[in-house]
C-alpha positions in Angstrom: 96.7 13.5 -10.6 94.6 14.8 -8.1 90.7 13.6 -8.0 89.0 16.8 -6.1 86.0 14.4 -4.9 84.4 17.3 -3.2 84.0 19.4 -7.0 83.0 15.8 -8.2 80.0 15.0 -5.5 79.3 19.0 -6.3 78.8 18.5 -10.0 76.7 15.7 -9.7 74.4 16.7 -7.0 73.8 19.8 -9.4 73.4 17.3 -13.0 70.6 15.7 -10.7 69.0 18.5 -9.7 68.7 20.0 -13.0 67.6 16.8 -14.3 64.9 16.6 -11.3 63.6 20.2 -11.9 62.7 18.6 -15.3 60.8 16.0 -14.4 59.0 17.7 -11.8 57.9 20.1 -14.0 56.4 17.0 -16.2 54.9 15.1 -13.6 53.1 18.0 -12.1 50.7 17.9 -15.0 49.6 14.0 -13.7 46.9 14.2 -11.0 48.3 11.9 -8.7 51.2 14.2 -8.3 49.0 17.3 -7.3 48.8 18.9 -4.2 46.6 17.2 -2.0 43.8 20.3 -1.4 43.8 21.0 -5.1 43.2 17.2 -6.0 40.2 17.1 -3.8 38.8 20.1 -5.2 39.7 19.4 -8.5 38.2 15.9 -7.8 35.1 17.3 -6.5 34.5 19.5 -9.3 34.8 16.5 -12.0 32.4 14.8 -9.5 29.7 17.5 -9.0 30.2 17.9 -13.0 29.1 14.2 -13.5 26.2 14.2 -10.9 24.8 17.2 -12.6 25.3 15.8 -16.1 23.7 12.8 -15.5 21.0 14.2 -13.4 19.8 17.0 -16.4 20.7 14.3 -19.1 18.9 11.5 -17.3 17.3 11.6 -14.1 15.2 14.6 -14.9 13.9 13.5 -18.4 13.6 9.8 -16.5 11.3 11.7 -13.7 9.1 14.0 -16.3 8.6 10.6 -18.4 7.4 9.3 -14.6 5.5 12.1 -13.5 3.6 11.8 -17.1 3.1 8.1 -16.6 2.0 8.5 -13.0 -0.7 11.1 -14.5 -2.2 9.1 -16.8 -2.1 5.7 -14.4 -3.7 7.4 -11.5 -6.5 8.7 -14.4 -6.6 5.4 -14.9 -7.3 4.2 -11.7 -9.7 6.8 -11.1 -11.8 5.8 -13.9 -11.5 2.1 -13.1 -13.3 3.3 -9.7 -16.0 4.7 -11.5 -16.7 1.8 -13.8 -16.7 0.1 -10.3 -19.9 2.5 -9.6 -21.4 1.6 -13.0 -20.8 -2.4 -12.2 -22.4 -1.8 -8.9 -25.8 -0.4 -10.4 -25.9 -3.0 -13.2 -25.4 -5.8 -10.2 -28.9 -4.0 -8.9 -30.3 -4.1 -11.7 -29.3 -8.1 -12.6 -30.7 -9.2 -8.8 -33.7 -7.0 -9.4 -33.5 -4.0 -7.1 -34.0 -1.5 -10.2 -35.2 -1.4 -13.3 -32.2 -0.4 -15.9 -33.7 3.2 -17.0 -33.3 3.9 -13.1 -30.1 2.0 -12.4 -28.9 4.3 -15.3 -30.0 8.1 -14.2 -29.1 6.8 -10.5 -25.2 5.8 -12.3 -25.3 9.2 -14.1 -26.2 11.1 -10.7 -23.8 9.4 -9.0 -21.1 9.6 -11.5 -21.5 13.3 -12.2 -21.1 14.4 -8.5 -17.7 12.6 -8.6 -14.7 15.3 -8.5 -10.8 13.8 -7.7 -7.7 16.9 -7.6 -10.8 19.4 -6.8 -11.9 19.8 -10.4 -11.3 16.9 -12.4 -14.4 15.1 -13.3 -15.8 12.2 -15.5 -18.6 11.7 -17.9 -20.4 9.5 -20.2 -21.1 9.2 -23.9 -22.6 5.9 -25.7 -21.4 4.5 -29.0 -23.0 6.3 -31.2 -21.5 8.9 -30.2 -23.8 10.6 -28.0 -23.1 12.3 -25.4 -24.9 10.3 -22.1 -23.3 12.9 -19.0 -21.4 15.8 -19.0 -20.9 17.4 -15.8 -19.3 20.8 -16.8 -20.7 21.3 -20.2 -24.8 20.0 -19.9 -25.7 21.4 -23.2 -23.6 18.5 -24.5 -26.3 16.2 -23.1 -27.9 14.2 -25.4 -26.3 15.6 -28.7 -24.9 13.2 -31.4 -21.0 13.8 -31.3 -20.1 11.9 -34.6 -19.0 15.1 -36.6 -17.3 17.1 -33.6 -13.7 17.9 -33.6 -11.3 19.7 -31.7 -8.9 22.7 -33.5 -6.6 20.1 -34.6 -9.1 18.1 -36.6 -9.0 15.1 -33.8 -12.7 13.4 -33.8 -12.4 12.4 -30.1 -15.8 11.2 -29.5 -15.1 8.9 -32.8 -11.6 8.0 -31.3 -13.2 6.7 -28.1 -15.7 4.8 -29.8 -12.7 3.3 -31.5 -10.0 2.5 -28.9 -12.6 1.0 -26.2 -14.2 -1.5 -28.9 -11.0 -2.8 -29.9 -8.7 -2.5 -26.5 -11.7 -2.3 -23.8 -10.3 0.6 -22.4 -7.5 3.1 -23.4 -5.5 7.0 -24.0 -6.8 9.5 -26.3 -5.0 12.7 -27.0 -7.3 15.8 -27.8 -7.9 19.4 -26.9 -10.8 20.2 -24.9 -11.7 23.8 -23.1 -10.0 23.8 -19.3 -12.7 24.6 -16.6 -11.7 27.8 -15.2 -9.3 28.6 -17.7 -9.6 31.2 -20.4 -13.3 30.9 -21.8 -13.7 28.6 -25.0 -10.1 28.2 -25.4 -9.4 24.5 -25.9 -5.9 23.2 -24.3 -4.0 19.9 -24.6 -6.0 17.0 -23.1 -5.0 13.1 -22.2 -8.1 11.1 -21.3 -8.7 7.3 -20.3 -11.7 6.0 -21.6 -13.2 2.6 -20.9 -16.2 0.8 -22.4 -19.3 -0.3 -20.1 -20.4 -2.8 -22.5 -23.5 -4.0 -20.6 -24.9 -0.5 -21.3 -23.2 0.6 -24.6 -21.4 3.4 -22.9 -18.0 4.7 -22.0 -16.5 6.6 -19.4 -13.9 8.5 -19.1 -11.9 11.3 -17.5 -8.4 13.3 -18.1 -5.6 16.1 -17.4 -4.9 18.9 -18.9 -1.3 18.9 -20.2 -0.7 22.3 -19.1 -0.9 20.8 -15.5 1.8 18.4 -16.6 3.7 20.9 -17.8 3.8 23.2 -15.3 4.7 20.6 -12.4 7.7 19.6 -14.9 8.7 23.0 -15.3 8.9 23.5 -11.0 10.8 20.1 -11.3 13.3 21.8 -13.3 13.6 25.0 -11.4 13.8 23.8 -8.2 16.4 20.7 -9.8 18.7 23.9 -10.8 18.6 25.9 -7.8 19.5 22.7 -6.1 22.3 21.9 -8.4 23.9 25.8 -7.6 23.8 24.9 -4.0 24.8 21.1 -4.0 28.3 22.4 -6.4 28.2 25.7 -4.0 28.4 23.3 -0.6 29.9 20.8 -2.0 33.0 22.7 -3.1 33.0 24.7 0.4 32.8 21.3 1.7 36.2 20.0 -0.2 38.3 22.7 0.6 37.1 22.4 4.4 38.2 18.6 4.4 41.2 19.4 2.4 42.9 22.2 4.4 41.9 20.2 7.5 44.1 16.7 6.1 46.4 19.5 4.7 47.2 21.5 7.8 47.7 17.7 10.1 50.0 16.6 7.0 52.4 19.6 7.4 52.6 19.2 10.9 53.8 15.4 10.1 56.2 17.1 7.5 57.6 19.7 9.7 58.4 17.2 12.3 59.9 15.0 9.7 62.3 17.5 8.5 63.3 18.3 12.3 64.0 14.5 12.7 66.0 14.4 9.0 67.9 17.5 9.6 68.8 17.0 13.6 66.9 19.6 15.7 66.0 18.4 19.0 65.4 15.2 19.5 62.9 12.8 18.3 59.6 12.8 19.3 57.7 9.6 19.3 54.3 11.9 19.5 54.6 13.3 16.3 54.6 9.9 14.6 50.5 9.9 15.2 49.5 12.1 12.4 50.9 8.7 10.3 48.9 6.5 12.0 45.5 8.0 11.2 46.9 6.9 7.7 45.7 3.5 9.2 42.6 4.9 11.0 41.5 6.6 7.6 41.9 3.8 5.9 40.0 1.8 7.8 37.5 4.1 8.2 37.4 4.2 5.1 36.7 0.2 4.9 33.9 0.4 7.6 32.5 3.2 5.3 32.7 1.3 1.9 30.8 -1.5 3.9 27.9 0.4 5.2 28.0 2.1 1.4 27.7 -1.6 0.2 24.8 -2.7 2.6 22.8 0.4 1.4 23.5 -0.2 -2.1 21.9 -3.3 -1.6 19.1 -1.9 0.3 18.9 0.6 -2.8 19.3 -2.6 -5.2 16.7 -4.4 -3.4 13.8 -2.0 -3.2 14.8 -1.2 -6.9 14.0 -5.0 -7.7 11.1 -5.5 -5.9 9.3 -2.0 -7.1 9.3 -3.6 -10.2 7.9 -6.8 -9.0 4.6 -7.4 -10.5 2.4 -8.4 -7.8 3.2 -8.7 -3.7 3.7 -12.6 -3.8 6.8 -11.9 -5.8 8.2 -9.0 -3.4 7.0 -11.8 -0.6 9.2 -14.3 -2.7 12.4 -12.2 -2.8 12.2 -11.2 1.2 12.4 -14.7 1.7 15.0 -15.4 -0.4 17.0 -12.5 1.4 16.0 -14.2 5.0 16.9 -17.7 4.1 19.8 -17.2 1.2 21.8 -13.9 2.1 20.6 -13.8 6.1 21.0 -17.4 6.8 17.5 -17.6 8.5 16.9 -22.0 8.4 12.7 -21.7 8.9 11.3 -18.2 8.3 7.4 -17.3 7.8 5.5 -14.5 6.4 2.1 -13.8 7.6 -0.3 -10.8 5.9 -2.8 -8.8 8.2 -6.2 -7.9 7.0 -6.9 -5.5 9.5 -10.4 -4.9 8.0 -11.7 -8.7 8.4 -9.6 -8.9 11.5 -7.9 -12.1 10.2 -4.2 -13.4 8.8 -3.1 -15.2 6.2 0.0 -17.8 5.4 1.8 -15.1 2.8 4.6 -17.2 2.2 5.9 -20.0 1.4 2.7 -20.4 -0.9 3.0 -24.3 0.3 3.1 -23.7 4.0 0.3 -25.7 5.3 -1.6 -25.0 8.2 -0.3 -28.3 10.2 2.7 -27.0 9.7 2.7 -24.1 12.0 4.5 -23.2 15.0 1.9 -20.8 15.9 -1.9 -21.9 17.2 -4.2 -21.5 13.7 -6.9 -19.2 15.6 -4.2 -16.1 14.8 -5.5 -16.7 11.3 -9.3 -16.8 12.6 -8.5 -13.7 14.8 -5.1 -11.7 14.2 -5.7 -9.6 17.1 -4.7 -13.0 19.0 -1.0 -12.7 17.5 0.9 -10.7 20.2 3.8 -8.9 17.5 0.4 -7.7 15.6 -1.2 -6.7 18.5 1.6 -4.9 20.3 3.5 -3.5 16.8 7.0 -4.5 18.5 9.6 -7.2 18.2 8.5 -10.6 20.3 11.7 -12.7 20.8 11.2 -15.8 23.2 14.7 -15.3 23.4 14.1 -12.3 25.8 11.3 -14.1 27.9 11.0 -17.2 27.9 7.2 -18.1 26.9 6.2 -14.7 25.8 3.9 -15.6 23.6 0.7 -17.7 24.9 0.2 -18.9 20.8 3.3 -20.3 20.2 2.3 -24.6 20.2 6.2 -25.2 21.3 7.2 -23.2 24.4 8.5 -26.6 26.1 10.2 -27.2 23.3 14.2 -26.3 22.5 12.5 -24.2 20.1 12.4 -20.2 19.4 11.0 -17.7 17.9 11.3 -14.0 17.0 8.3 -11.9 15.0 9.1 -8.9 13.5 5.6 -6.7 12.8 5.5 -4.7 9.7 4.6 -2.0 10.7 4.0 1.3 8.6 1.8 4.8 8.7 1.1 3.1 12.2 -0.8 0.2 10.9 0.4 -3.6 11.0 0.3 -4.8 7.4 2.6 -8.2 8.0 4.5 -10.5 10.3 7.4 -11.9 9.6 8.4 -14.8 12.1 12.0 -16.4 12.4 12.5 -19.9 14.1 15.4 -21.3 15.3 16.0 -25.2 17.0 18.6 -25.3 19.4 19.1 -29.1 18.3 20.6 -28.1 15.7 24.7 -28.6 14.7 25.8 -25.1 16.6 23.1 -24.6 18.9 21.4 -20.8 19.3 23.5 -18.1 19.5 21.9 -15.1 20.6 24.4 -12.0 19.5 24.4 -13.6 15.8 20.5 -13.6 16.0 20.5 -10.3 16.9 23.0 -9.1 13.8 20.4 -11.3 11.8 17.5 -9.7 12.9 18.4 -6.2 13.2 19.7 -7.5 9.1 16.3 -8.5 8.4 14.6 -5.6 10.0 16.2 -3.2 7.3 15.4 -5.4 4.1 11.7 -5.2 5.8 11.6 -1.6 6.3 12.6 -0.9 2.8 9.8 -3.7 1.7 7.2 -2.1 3.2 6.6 0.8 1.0 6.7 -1.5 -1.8 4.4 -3.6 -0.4 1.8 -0.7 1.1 1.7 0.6 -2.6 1.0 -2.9 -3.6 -1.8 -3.3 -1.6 -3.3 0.2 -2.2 -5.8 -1.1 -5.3 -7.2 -3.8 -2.8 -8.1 -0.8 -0.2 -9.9 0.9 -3.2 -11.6 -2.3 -3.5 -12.4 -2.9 0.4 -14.3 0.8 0.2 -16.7 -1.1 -2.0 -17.4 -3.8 0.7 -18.9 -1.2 3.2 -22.8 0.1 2.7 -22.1 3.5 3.2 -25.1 4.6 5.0 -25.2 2.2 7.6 -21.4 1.6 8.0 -21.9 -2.2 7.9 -20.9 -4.7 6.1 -22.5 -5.0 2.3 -23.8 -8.3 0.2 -20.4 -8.2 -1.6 -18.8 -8.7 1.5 -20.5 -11.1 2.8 -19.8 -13.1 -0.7 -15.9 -12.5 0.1 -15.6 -13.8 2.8 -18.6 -16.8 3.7 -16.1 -19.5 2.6 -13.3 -18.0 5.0 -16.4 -18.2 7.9 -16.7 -22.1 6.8 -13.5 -23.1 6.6 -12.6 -21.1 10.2 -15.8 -22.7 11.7 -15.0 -26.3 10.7 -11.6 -26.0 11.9 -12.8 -25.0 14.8 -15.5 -27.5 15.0 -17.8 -24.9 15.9 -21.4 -23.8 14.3 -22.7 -20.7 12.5 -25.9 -18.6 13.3 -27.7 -16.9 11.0 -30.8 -14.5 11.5 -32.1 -12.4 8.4 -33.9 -10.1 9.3 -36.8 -7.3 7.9 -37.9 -4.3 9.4 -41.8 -4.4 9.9 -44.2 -2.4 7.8 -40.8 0.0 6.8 -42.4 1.2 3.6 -45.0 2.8 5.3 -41.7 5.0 6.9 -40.9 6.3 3.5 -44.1 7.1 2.4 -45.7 8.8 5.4 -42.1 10.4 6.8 -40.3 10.4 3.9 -36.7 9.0 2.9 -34.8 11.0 5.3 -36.6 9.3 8.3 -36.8 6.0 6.9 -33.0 6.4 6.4 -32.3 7.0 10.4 -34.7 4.5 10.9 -32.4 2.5 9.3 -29.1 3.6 10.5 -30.2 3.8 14.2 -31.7 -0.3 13.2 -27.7 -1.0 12.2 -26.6 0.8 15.4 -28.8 -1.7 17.9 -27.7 -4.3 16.0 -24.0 -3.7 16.0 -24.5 -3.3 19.9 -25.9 -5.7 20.8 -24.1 -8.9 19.0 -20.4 -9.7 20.1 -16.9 -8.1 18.3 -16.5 -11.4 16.6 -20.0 -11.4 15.3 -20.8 -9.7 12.0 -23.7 -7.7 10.8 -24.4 -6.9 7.1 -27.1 -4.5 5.2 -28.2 -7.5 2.7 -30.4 -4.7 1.1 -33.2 -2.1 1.6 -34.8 -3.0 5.3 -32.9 -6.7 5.3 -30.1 -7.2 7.5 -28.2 -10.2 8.4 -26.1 -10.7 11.8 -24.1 -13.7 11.5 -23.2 -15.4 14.9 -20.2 -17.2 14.8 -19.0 -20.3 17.3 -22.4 -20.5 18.4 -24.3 -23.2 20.0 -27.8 -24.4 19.1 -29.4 -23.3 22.2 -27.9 -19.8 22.3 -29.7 -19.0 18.5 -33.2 -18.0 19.5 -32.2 -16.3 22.8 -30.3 -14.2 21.0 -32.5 -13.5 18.0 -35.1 -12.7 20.6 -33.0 -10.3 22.5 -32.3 -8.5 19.3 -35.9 -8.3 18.6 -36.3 -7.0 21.8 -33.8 -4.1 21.6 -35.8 -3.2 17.9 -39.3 -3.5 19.8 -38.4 -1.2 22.9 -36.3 1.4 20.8 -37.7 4.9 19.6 -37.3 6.6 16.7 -37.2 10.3 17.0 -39.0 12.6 14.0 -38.8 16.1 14.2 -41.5 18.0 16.0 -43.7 14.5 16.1 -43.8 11.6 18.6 -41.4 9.0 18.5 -41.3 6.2 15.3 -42.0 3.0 17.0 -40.7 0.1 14.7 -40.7 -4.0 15.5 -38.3 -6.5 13.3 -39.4 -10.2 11.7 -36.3 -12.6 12.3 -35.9 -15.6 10.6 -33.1 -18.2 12.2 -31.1 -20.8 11.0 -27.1 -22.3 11.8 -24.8 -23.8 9.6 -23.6 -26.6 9.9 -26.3 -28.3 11.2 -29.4 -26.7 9.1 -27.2 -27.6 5.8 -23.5 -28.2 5.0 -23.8 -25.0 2.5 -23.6 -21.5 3.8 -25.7 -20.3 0.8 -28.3 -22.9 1.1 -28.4 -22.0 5.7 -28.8 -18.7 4.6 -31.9 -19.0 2.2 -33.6 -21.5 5.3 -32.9 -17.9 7.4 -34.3 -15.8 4.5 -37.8 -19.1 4.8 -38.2 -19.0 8.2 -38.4 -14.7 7.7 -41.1 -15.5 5.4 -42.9 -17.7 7.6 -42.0 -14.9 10.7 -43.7 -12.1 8.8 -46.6 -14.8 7.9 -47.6 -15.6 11.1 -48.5 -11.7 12.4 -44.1 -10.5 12.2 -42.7 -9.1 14.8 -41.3 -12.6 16.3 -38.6 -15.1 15.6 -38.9 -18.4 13.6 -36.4 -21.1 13.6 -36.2 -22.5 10.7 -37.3 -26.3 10.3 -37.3 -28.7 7.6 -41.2 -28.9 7.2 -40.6 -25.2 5.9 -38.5 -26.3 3.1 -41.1 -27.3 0.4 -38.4 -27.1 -2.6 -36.4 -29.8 -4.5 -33.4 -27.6 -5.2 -31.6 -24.8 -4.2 
């Protein structure tokens, strides 16, 4: 017998291939068997699918929830502002300045001028109801509210009553007419009302759902045209990278079947479209990386937006520096720009002592070079580049890293490293570490600006608005800061309070407008005159204080006096009349040596005045104790 091996090979070669054609034809239908151009698309389609799924199944209800809640807590906000007003006329009436009927209609002036989003006002009923103020609809003024009701049967004015005596403060849902809108046609309203208990009224101010509504539906719209042209690029996109790996793959093929089937000889060059298997991989690695750094970035700012107060988002930047950074001594220092001074952020138990920096930054901020400059200072650039740091002949650096944001230095964050310690400094790491830092800061910072926005709201009511300077409320805030900086310092306090002359006679002969330049060119002089460091405050009507700080005992008087002098030879100008001559009563006293109380050195200022305008006014008295006839402050 004769075995044909040929036939044999034959037979088999074709049993194969039929049984190959089968399973191609199954596998086909797996993905990871596709085409490569088709599996991206295909790929990219499930995952443009997703993104738009979960962004109209959950991002955009999770934004209109937002927008709604960021509605109502900015109306919230804005009536917490104008409760601030209310406070402020019952704290004039409580130190005497007005009687409460006038405190009241001066609250209800100022309150019904008030406008926020060019239409949106506030207004006033008591707890009757009646109606107290009501800026758009006057004829409500004064009318019991008890029985009115909007179309839905809602009595509001009852519901008010309600929810501030048992909350304080709180949402009601109503329908109201829209100013502007179609006349007499009442919409959907949401209002925050809060109680003024010291007067028995409440006030409060809302949107109009509508509004809400209509920003939502502009969401939406402008969500679904992007979603056409995100799944319109995004699918040009794929094919574009596809056919570009495609087209360098069947090069590599076509030169692989040349190699298998013997044409022409091999060519090491066409070998390199495998490589950039290994350069797309690791590309791919160095990409996943920088994904994983922003996704903690992302994670971060995530965590800390939900922080409840700055200390916390302080709390977790430190923890980043220290735990994730590997930062041994780090610092955070907070900038009040307004008061021109810092403070020890964090670690909460960082002590003074412990500083590598001199303490008169705190005192002056404008003395701390990365705040003053708004860039990096690393001593490990120049040696000695900062005149405040305590340990330049020292083994010992520093870096400072300003946060900086909307142009304005809100922070400082400063890093130290000892180069006795195991390992010594190594500069290239520091920089990684830094240039780490300076992105977890930068995504911090809007966190922390929003943070800090109520306290700017706050600061506006620290400022006497006429004038410019300082207010009583401010000088409150921040007399023990004064002490505590001027014993540190070893250093005294001045303080002259002083009264215009005769200024009554201004309103009443002039009138208040003149009496009020009077006034404001008075604040001018005095601002002028007295150093940068020094502070000047409108204590109230004609009374100003100018508060001298590091003074000597010697220098108090003189420059009393010279203020005096600048009030005595300046002129007044009235409209189509000579110029207003006006002279200023000073009373003088310094802390520490008048009294170990700032209070108590102020009210000897506010004795010798008394005794200044006594003795014929226009001079300056320093205050003695044979002026001092009470027991007790």
């Amino acid at each position: 017998m004769v075995f044909n091996a040929g036939n044999c090979r034959n037979t088999t070669k074709s049993t194969l291939h039929g049984v190959g054609d089968k399973n191609r034809r199954l596998k086909v239908w797996y993905l990871r068997n596709w085409p490569i151009l088709p599996k991206i698309l295909f790929i990219s389609f499930l995952g443009v699918t997703l993104i738009l799924g979960v962004t109209f199944s959950f991002f955009i209800p999770y934004v209109e929830s937002h927008i709604i809640s960021g509605k109502k807590n900015a109306t919230k906000q804005t009536v917490e502002v104008a409760y601030g007003v209310l406070e402020h006329f019952n704290f004039l009436v409580t130190n005497g300045t007005y009687q409460p009927e006038q405190a009241q209609e001066l609250a209800k002036s100022a309150i019904k001028q008030l406008r926020y989003h060019e239409k949106e006002y506030f207004w006033i009923n008591d707890e009757t109801p009646k109606m107290v103020m009501h800026p758009t609809v006057p004829d409500l003024d004064g009318k019991d509210l008890t029985d009115f009701s909007d179309p839905n049967g809602v009595f509001l004015f009852q519901e008010f009553v309600r929810v501030t005596q048992s909350k304080g403060g709180g949402f009601v849902q109503y329908m109201w007419p829209k100013p502007g809108g179609k006349e007499n046609v009442p919409v959907s309203k949401i209002s925050y009302v809060k109680r003024f208990k010291p007067w028995g009224w409440i006030i409060g101010s809302g949107i109009y759902l509508d509004d809400v509504e209509r920003d939502i539906s502009d969401l939406r719209s402008i969500t679904m045209w992007g979603a056409i042209f995100f799944t319109f690029v995004t699918m040009m996109l794929s094919f574009w990278i596809g056919r570009s790996i495609t087209l360098r793959l069947d090069k590599v093929i076509d030169g692989l079947k040349e190699v298998a089937q013997g044409k022409g000889d091999v060519d090491q060059r066409k070998c390199i479209a495998i490589t950039s298997i290994d350069e797309i991989g690791t590309l791919s690695s160095e990409f996943n990386a920088l994904m994983e750094s922003i996704s903690n970035l992302t994670r971060f700012r995530k965590v800390i937006e939900e922080d409840e107060n700055i200390n916390e988002v302080y709390s977790r930047l430190w923890d980043v520096f220290t735990l994730e950074i590997g930062f041994k001594e780090v610092v955070i220092f907070e900038v009040d720009e307004i008061h021109g001074v810092m403070k020890l952020a964090y670690p909460l138990n960082f002590q003074e002592d412990r500083m590598y920096c001199s303490p008169d930054i705190l005192d002056q901020c404008g003395l701390c070079k990365a705040k003053r400059t708004g860039h990096e200072i690393s001593s490990l650039d120049f040696h000695k580049i900062c005149k405040q740091f305590l340990h330049m002949d020292e083994p010992i650096h520093h870096v400072c890293l300003p946060m900086t944001i909307g142009g304005g230095i809100m922070g400082v964050v400063q890093f130290i490293f000892n180069q006795r310690e195991k390992g010594g400094i190594n500069p290239e790491l520091i920089a990684g570490q830094v240039d780490k830092a300076s992105q977890f800061i930068k995504e911090a910072l809007p966190v922390i600006e929003s943070k800090r926005l109520t306290a700017t709201l706050r600061e506006s009511a620290l400022v006497d608005p006429m004038t410019g300077l300082h207010n009583r409320r401010f000088l409150q805030e921040c007399a023990n800061g004064l002490c505590s900086g001027s014993k540190r310092r070893g250093k005294s306090i001045g303080i002259l309070m002083g009264d215009l002359d005769f200024f009554k006679q201004v309103n009443d002969t002039h009138g208040h407008d003149v009496g009020d330049e009077v006034l404001k060119k008075t604040a001018n002089i005095l601002r002028d005159t007295v150093r940068e460091s020094d502070l000047v405050v409108r204590f109230g009507g004609e009374e100003f204080i100018v508060i001298l700080v590091d003074i000597e005992e010697e220098e108090l008087v003189p420059l009393a006096e010279k203020l005096r002098k600048q009030i005595e030879a300046a002129e007044f100008a009235i409209s189509g009349q000579p110029p207003l001559k006006k002279t200023i009563s000073i009373g003088a006293s310094i802390y520490p040596e008048d009294e170990d109380g700032f209070w108590k050195t102020l009210k000897f200022a506010d004795v010798a005045l008394y005794k200044a305008k006594e003795e014929g006014r226009n001079r300056t008295v320093r205050f003695t104790k044979e002026m001092w006839e009470q027991q007790q402050y």
